[in-house]
C-alpha positions in Angstrom: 31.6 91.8 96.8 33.6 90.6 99.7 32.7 87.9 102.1 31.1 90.1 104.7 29.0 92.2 101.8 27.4 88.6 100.7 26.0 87.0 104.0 24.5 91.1 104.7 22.6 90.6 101.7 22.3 86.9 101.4 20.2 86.3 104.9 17.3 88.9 104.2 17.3 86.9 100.4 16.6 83.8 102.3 14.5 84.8 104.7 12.4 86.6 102.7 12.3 83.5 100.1 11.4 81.3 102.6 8.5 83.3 103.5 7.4 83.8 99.6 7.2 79.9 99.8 5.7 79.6 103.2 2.6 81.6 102.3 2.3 80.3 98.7 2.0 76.8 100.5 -1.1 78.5 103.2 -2.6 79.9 99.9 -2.2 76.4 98.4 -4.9 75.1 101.2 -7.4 77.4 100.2 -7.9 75.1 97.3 -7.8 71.7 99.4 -10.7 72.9 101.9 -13.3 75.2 100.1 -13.7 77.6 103.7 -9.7 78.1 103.5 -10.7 80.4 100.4 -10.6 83.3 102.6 -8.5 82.1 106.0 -5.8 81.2 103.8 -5.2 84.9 102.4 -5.2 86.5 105.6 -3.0 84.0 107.3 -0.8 84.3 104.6 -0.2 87.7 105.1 0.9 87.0 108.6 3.6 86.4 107.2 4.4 89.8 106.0 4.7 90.7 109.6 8.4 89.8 110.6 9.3 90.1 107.1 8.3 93.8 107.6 9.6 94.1 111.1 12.9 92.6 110.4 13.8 93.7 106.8 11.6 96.7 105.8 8.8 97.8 103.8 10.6 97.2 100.5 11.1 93.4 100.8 8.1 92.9 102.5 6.3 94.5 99.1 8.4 92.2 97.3 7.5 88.7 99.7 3.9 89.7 98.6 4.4 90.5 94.7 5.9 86.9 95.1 3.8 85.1 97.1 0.8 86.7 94.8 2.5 85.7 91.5 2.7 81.5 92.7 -0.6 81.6 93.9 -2.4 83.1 91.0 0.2 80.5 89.1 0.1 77.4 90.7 -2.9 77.8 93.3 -6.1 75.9 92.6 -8.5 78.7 94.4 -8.1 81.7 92.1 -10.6 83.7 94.5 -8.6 83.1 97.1 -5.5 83.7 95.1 -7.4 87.6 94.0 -8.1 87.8 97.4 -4.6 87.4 98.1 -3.3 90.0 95.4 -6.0 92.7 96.2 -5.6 92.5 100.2 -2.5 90.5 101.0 -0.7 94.0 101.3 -2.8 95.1 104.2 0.1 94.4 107.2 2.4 96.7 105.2 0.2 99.8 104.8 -1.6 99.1 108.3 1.4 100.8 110.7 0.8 104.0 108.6 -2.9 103.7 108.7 -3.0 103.7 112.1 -1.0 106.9 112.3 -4.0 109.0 111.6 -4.8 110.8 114.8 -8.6 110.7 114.4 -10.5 107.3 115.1 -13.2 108.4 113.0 -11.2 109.2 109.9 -9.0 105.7 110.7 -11.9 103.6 110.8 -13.1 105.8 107.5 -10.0 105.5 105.5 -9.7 101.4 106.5 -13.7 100.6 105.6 -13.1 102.7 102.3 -9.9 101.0 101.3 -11.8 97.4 102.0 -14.5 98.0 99.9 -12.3 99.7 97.1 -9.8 96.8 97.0 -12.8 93.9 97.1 -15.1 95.8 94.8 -12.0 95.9 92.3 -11.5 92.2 92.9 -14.4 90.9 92.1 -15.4 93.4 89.4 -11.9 91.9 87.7 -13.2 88.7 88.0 -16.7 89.0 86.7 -16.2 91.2 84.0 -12.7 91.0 83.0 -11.5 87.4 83.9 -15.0 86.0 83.6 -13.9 82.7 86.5 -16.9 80.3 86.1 -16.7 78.9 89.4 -16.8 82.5 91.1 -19.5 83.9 88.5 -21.7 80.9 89.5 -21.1 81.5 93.4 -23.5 84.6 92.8 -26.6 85.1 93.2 -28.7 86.8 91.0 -30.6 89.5 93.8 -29.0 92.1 94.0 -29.1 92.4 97.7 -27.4 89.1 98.4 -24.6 89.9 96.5 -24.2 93.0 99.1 -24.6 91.4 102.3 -21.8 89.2 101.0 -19.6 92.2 100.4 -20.9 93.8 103.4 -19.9 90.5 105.1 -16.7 90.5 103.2 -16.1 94.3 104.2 -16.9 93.1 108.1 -14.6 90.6 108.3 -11.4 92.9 106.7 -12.4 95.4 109.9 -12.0 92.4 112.3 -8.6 90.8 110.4 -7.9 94.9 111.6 -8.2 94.0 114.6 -6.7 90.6 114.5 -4.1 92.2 113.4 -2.7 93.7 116.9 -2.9 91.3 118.2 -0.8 88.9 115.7 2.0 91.9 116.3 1.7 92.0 119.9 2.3 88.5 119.8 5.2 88.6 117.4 6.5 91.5 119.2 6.4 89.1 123.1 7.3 85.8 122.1 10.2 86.4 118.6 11.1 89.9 119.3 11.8 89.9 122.8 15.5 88.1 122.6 16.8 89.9 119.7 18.5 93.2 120.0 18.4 94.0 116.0 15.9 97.1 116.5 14.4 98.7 119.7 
């Protein structure tokens, strides 16, 4: 591999490793201040965004298995570090979500993913996992246990929207400068 081979592949290494560690250090705060258990997870996967503009899908999948893998290893907040594995992903899949033409079947396809990925989250923790600290968080009627999900499932739809705007930002204030893509 000659000179100019190494520093192509080199600089997307670093980059991406950098942000690995960047957002295994945000996920690390979920576990220092107890309402950073579900902030952290979604401001980690900021992250994800110029990782994904700048160097593709593939090592943007890869920034998350990583960033997912420290957290559940070294984090102190294992729901925030499931909440991390189970939803972290969402800034990859979300440009090719929002490529379906209807609203109504957009909006359908993001509220069903939501609830699929946090039903499976906390299904693996109570049943399979069996996290002490999470099973006690719960509360034994049945219907407070779904307005938290429900809540949960709201607050996914409005990181949706966040979400734009975090690009759009991006997009104006890193992107503007750089001639790399169009």
């Amino acid at each position: 591999m000659g000179k100019k081979d190494q520093k192509l592949t080199s600089k997307p290494i670093a980059f991406c490793a950098m942000m690995a560690a960047l957002g295994t250090v945000i996920m690390l705060t979920g576990g220092l201040i107890p309402v950073l258990t579900y902030c952290s997870p979604l401001i980690a996967s900021f992250l994800l965004i110029p990782v994904l503009d700048q160097h593709g899908k593939e090592k943007a999948w890869m920034v998350w298995a990583v960033t997912s893998a420290l957290s559940l290893l070294v984090g102190v907040d294992k729901e925030a570090s499931f909440f991390y594995l189970f939803l972290g992903w969402y800034p990859i899949l979300k440009p090719f979500l929002d490529i379906i033409p209807s609203r109504i079947l957009r909006f359908a396809g993001k509220l069903l993913l939501f609830s699929a990925a946090i039903g499976a989250m906390y299904a693996l923790i109570l049943f399979v996992f069996q996290i002490g600290d999470i099973m006690e968080s719960f509360s034994p009627l049945l219907w407070v246990n779904l307005l938290f999900f429900a809540g949960l499932v709201a607050v996914m739809l409005l990181y949706d929207r966040l979400l734009v705007g975090v690009w759009i930002t991006y997009f104006r204030r890193f992107r503007r400068n750089t001639s790399s893509k169009p």
